[in-house]
N, C-alpha and C positions, 0 to 999 in steps of 0.2 A: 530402379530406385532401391535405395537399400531397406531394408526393413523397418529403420527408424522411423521411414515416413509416419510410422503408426502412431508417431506423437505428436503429430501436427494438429492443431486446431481445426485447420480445415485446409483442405487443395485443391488449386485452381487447374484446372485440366483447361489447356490453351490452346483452342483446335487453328486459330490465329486470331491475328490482331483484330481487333474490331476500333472504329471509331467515328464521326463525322465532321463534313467539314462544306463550307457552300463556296471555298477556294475552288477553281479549276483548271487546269493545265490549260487544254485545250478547248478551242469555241468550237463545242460540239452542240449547240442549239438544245442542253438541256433542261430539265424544267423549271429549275430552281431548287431542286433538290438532288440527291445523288443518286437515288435508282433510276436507272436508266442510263446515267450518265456515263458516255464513252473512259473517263477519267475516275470513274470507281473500279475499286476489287473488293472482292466479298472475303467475309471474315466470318468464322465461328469461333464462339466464346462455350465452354461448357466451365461449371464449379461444381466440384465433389466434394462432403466434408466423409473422413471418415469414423468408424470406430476407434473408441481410445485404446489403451495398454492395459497393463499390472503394475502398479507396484507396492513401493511398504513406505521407505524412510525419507525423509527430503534434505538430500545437497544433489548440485549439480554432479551429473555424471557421463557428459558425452564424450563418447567414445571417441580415441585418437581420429580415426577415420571420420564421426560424426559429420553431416549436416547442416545437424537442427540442435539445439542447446536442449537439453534433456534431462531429469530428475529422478531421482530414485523415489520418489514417492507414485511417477507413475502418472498415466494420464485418467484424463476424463471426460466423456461425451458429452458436448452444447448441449443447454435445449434448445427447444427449436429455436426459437426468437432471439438466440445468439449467434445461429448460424445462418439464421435468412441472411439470401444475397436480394437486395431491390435493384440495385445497379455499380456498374463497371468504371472506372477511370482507368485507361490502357496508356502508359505512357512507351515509349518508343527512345531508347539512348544509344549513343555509340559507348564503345568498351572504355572509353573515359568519362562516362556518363555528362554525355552535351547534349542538350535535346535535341529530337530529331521531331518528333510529332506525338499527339495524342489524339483518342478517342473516348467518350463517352457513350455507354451505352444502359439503356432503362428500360424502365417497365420490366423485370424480370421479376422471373416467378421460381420457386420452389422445390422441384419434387420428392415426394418418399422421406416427407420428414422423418425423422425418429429411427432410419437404417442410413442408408448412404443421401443426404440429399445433393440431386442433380441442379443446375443449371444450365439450362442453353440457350441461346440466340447466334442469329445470323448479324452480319452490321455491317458497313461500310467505312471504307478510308479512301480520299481521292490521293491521285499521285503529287500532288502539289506539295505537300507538305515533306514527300522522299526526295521529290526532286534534289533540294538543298542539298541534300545529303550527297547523292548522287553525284552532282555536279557536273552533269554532264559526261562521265566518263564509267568507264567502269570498273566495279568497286577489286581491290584484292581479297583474298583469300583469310585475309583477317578483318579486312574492314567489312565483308560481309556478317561478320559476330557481331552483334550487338547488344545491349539488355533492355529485357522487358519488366516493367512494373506495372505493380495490378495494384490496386487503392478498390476495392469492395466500401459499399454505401461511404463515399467518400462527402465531407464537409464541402459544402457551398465554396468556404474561404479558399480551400486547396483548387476545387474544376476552376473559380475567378483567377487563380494564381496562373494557373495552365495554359486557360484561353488565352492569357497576356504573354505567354513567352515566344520569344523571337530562337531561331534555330542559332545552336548554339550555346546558348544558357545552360550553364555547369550549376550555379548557385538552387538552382531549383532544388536539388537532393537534398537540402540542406534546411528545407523546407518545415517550420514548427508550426505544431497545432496550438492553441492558446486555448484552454479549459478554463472560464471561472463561473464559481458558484459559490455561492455563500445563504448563509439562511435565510435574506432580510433580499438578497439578490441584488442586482440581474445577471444572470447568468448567462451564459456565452457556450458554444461548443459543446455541449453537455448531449448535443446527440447523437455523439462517439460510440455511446452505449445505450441509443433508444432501442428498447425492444423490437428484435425485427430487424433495426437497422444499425450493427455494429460497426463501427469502422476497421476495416481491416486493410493489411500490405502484405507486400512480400514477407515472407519467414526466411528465404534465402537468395542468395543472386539464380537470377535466369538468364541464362547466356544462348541465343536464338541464334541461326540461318538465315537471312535473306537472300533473294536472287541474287546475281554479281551484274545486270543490268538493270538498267528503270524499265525497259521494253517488257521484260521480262514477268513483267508486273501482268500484263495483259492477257496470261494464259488465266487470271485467276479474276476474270471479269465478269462472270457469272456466280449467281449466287449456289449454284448446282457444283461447280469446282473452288470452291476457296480454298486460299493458303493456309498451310499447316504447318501452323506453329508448336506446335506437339506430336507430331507425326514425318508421315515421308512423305514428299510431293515428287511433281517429277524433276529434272536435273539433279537427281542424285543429291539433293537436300534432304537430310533425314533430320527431324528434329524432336524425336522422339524423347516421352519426357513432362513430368507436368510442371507445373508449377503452383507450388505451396503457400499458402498463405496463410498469416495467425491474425489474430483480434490484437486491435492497438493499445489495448487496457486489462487492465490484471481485476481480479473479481477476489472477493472477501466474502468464507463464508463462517459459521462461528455454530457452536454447540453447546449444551450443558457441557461442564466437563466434571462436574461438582458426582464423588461417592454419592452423597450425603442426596444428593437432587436439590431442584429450588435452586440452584446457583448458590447455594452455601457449603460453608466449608470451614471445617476444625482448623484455627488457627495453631501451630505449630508451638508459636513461643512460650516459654515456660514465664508463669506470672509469678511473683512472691505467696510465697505460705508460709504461714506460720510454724507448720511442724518438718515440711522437707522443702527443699531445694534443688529439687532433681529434675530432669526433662522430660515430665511428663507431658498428659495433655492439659493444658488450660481451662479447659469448660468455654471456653471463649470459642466463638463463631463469627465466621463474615458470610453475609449475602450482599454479593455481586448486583448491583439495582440499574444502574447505567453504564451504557460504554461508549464514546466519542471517537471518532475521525481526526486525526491532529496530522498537520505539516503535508496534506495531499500538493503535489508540485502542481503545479498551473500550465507548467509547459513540456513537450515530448515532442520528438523527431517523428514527422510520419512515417520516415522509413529508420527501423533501427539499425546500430551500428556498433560496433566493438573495438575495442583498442588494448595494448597490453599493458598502460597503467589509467583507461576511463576518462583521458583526456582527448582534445580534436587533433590533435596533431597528425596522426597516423592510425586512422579508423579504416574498417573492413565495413563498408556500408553491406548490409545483412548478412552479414559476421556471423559465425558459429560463436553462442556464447561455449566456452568451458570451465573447469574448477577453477581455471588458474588467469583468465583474463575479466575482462571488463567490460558493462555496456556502459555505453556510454549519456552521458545524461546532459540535458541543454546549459547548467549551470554549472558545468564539472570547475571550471575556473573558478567562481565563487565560492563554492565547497571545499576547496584543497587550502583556502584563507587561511592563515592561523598568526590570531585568533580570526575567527570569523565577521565580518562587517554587516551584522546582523540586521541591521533599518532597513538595510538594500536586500538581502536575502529574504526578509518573511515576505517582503511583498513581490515573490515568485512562487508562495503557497497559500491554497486555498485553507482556511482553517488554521492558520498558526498558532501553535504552543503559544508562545510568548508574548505577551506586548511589546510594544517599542522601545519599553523599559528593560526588556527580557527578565518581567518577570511575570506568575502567573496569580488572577483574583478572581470575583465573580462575573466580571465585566468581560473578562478574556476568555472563561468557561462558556458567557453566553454565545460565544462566538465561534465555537466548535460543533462540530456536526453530531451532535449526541442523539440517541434515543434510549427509552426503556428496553432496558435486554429482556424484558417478557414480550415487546414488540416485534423486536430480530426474530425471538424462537416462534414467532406465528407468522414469519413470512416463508414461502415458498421451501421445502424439505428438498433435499438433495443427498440422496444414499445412497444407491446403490448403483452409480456408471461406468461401473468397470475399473476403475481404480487400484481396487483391491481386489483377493480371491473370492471373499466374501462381503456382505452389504455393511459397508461402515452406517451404522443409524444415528441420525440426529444433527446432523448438520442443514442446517438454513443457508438461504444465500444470505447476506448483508446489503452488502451496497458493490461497487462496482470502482475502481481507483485510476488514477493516470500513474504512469513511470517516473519513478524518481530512485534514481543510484547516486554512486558516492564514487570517486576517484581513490587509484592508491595515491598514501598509505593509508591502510585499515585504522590508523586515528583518526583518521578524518569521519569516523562513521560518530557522528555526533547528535545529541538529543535535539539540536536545533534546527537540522536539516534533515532526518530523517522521519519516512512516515509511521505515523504510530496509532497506538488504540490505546485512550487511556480510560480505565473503568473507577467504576465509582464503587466503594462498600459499606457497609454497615453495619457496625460490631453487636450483636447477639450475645443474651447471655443464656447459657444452661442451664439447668438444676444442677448439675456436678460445681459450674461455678459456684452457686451459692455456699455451698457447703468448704470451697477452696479459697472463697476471695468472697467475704460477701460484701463489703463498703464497694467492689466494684461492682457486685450484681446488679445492690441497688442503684449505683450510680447510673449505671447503662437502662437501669428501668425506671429513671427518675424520682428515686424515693429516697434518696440518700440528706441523711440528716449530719452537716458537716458540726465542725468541733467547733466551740464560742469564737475563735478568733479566726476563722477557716474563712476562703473566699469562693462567693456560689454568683449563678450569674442566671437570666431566665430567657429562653429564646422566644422568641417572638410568636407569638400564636400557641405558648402553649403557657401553663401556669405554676408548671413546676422549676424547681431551681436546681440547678447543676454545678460538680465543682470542677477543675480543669485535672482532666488526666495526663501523668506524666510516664514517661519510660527513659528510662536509663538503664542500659546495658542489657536488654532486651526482661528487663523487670520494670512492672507496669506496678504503678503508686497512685493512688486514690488521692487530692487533696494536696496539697505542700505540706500546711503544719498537723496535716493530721497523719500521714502513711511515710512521705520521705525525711520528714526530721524525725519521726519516731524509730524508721529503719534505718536511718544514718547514724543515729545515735547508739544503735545497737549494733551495729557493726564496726565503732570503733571511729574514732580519731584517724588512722590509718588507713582508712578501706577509701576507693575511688569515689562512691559516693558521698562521704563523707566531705574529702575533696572537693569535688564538683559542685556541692549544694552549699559549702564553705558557712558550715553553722556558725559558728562563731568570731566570723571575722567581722568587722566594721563596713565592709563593702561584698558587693558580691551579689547573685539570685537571693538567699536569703534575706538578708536585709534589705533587697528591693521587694520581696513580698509582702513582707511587714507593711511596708509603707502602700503597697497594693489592698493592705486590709484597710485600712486606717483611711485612705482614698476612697473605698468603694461608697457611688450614692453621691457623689460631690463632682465637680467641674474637675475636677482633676485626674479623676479613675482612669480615662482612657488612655492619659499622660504615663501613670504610672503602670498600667499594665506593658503598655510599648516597653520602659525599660526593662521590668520583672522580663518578658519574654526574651530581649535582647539578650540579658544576663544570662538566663539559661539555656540557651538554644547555644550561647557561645560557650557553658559548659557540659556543654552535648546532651541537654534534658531534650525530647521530642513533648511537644505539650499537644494536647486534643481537645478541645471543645466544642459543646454539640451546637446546632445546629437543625433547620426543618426545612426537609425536603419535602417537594409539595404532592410527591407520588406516595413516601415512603412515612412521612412523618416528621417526629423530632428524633433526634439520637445523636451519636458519635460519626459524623462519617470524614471517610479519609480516600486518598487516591492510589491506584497503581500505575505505570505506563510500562506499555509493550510496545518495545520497538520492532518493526516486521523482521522475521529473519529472513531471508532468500535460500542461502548456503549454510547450512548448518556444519561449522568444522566438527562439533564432535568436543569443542573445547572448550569447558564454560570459564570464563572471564578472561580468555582470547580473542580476540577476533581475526576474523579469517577476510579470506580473499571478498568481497560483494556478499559479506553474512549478513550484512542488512542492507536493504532494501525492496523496493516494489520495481518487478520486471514484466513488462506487457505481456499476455497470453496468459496467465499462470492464474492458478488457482490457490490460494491459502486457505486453506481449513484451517480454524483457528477452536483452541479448546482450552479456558483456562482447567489445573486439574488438581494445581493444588496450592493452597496459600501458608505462607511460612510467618508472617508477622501482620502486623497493623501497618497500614501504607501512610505515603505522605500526605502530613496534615494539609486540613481544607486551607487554612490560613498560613501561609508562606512565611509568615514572620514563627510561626511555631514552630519550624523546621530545621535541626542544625543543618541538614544535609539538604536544602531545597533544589529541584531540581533547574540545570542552569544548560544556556546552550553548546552551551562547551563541555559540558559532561559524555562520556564513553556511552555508545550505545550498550556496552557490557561488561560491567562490573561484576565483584566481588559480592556485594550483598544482592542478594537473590532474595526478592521481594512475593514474588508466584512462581509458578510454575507454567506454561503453555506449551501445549502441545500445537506443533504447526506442520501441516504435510500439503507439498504445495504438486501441480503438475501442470505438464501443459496442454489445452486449455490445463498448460502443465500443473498438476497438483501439487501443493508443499503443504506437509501436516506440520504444526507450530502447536507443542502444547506448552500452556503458559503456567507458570509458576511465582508464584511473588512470597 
């Protein structure tokens, strides 16, 4: 094997086939079971995991010659309870993959967790099930090749699938897991990734030796000589060779990424001041409070597969992912749509961004797999597995995800079908603010005494009154008639805001906020706030209004989304070949590390630019920063930036 092997999650070392069956060739008056019976051959099973690698940065990187799909970020060692094997599904194919036979084998155990753990058993397969194959004749020199698949703590659904197939059956490989879970439930499949019992397949084809007759079968009738399927037996069959196996789910893990600590962080944008205009710092601060699960796929191939544009047509079942191809995903038809048929598509992910409407509210929030990010950083630590030279600190697991890719072209890598993390934050103000912005400081600390005809509104459970903040052109405005007509007016007739806020025209944001004051307290405020926003959001204002979160409080808060990257090309607002998405076995370390503005409003109607499912996974405006290094249990680091 080559040395890549090093990057494998785990490897199956196949001393042979094991499996059982109470089929029997011949009436050999046996018990009802297969030991003993003249019509068994013995099999050993052994599973190795090994140590991971080294590495730094994350895009894919396997080598011409490669394997195994490989990342520059490098691997990293299970723990235990990712790597226990409890039991075996051995399927048995010809080199057109038609089934020939399968075995089941359980109760297995462990050894030498936390360095190499072992696996072994002895087992049984009778010859009734090769016979077919066979056919009474015997076999050529090619037909003796066949492939082996190995499904570690395999799903109920798959061994029912198994038991039912008739020799012959092609369509098995082709075989989906269906995951759902939701918060309200019930949930399905979900013990893909029970501790202990991960599901795992092939990482690559395994292409075996068998005898070239059925008779031949019967030197290997004792459980003291079985066939070896990873080794040399006698007739000059060598079958040396393991075979590898990765986990069928990608894992998510996430860290402080914040200087400052606390998951806060100096927002970047320069606010209006009165005396400069330069890009400095703001005084302004976000702390990162929640982070959600959005668009997890519902469905994956048990056995992965690749293509060179991530369609079925012409797939490499356990395909060498590389830079430059595709895995392939159960919905790749759907996702290459344009525009997308989006009713049909969410309800193939658990968690969807969107409603049915594709848009998003509170309703749609509660429906995302969210938790408290001081939650995430107190579950289970994960530093130092060899990954890197030295102990990267601070990374927690998260949660654990299913595979979902995208087909070429790289437009199709869309907010609607891709899975993501969208975090919640909360604007903070400094002492620096006060002295730089103070109508905002106190706004943000609810103390803000607006101007006689200004509009202020009270959130719920708290008793103070707030006025709606606006931003325009990455300058942030206290108030309508108190901050943006006073700095529209002083900047001229001329200047964009000026335009946009359209002081003195007859129509326009302006004069729907008038009527927003003069409304407010009556049957008709809610009427007239929908259009005041309409107006402005369609002359590019971004408007913010607070809000009480039930962990955090009252304040300003607003959203980001990160869409996973897989393949980092290196090219921001490119996208590259599979730059996004979730691929089985891999690890994402996630870190946001730095934030550049205020994110999208809570309220969708606030938003010029609201997020839609047709939107680029990668744009131009860069909302955070993430750091993401992924490997296999391949690592990809993703630091996040917004």
């Amino acid at each position: 094997m080559k040395s890549m092997w090093n990057y494998f999650a785990s490897i199956l070392v196949i001393g042979l086939l094991a499996g059982c069956s109470n089929d029997t060739l011949t009436d050999d008056n046996s018990d009802g079971g297969l030991n003993g019976s003249k019509d068994a051959v013995y099999l050993n099973v052994s599973v190795q995991l090994p140590a991971g690698g080294v590495g730094a940065r994350s895009n894919t990187n396997t080598p011409e010659d490669g394997d195994y799909g490989t990342s520059s970020g490098g691997t990293e060692v299970g723990k235990d309870y990712e790597n226990n094997v409890n039991n075996i599904l051995l399927v048995l194919a010809s080199r057109e993959d038609a089934y020939i036979a399968h075995g089941f084998v359980g109760g297995l155990s462990t050894e030498n967790i936390g360095s190499k753990p072992v696996i072994s058993t002895t087992a049984t397969i009778n010859k009734t099930k090769l016979a077919s194959y066979y056919n009474a004749k015997r076999l050529s020199e090619n037909e003796q090749k066949i492939h082996v698949y190995v499904f570690c703590n395999p799903t109920l659904g798959l061994i029912e699938k198994m038991d039912g197939l008739s020799y012959g059956d092609v369509a098995w490989r082709d075989e989906v897991c269906q995951v759902t879970e939701s918060k309200s439930g019930p949930n399905s499949n979900v013990t893909v990734w029970s501790s202990n019992s991960f599901l795992m397949s092939n990482a690559s084809m395994a292409t075996k030796q068998i005898p070239a007759e059925l008779d031949d079968w019967s030197k290997f009738a004792s459980a003291l000589k079985p066939f070896d399927l990873s080794g040399n037996n006698d007739g000059g069959i060598n079958n040396d060779g393991v075979i590898p196996v990765e986990r069928s789910v990608a894992r998510f893990d996430f860290k402080d990424g914040s200087s400052l600590g606390g998951n806060t962080y100096d927002i970047l944008t320069t606010v209006i001041d009165p005396t400069t205009d330069k890009p400095e710092s703001s005084g302004m601060r976000v702390q990162l409070i929640r982070m959600a699960l959005v668009n997890m796929s519902k469905e994956f191939y048990y056995l992965r597969r690749v293509s060179e544009d991530g369609l079925g047509n012409t797939v490499s079942i356990c395909g060498v992912e590389t830079a430059n191809n595709y895995v392939v995903d159960t919905d790749a038809d759907l996702k290459k749509e344009n525009p997308l048929n989006y009713s049909v598509l969410r309800e193939h992910f658990n968690y969807p961004l969107f409603d049915d409407d594709k848009q998003i509210n509170d309703n749609t929030r509660e429906k995302w797999d969210d938790y408290l990010i001081n939650n995430v950083l107190g579950r289970t630590e994960d530093n130092d597995e060899g990954w890197k030279p030295t102990p990267e600190e601070g990374y927690h697991i998260w949660r654990y995800v299913t595979e979902n890719t995208i087909p070429k072209d790289e437009v199709h890598q869309r907010n609607g079908i891709s899975t993501g993390v969208v975090f919640k934050g909360k604007l903070l103000a400094t002492v620096e603010l006060e002295k730089k912005h103070e109508k905002l400081y106190k706004a943000i600390n609810g103390v803000y005494k607006p101007v006689a005809d200004g509009y202020t509104y009270k959130v719920e459970g708290d008793s103070k009154t707030y006025p709606i903040l606006f931003m325009f052109q990455d300058k942030i405005y206290v108030g309508w008639n108190d901050e943006v007509v006073s700095a529209a007016r002083q900047e001229g007739s001329g200047s964009p805001l000026y335009g946009a806020a359209k002081i003195d025209d007859e129509d326009g944001p302006h004069k729907l906020y008038q009527e927003l004051v003069k409304a407010k307290g009556t049957s008709g405020e809610q009427e007239a706030l929908a259009a005041f926003r309409k107006a402005a959001t369609a002359a590019g204002f971004t408007l913010y209004q607070a809000s009480n979160d039930g962990f955090s409080g009252v304040g300003y808060y607003f959203y980001y989304y990160y869409w996973n990257r897989h393949n980092d090309n290196g090219l921001p607002g490119t996208m590259g070949v599979m730059e996004f998405g979730v691929v089985r076995n891999n690890v994402y370390k996630l870190a946001v590390t730095e934030i550049n503005r205020l994110g999208h409003p809570r309220i969708t109607d606030n938003d010029p630019d609201p997020v839609d499912p047709e939107d680029p996974d990668e744009k131009g405006d860069v909302y955070l920063k993430v750091s993401v290094e992924v490997l296999p249990w391949v690592v990809r680091v993703n630091n996040i930036e917004f």
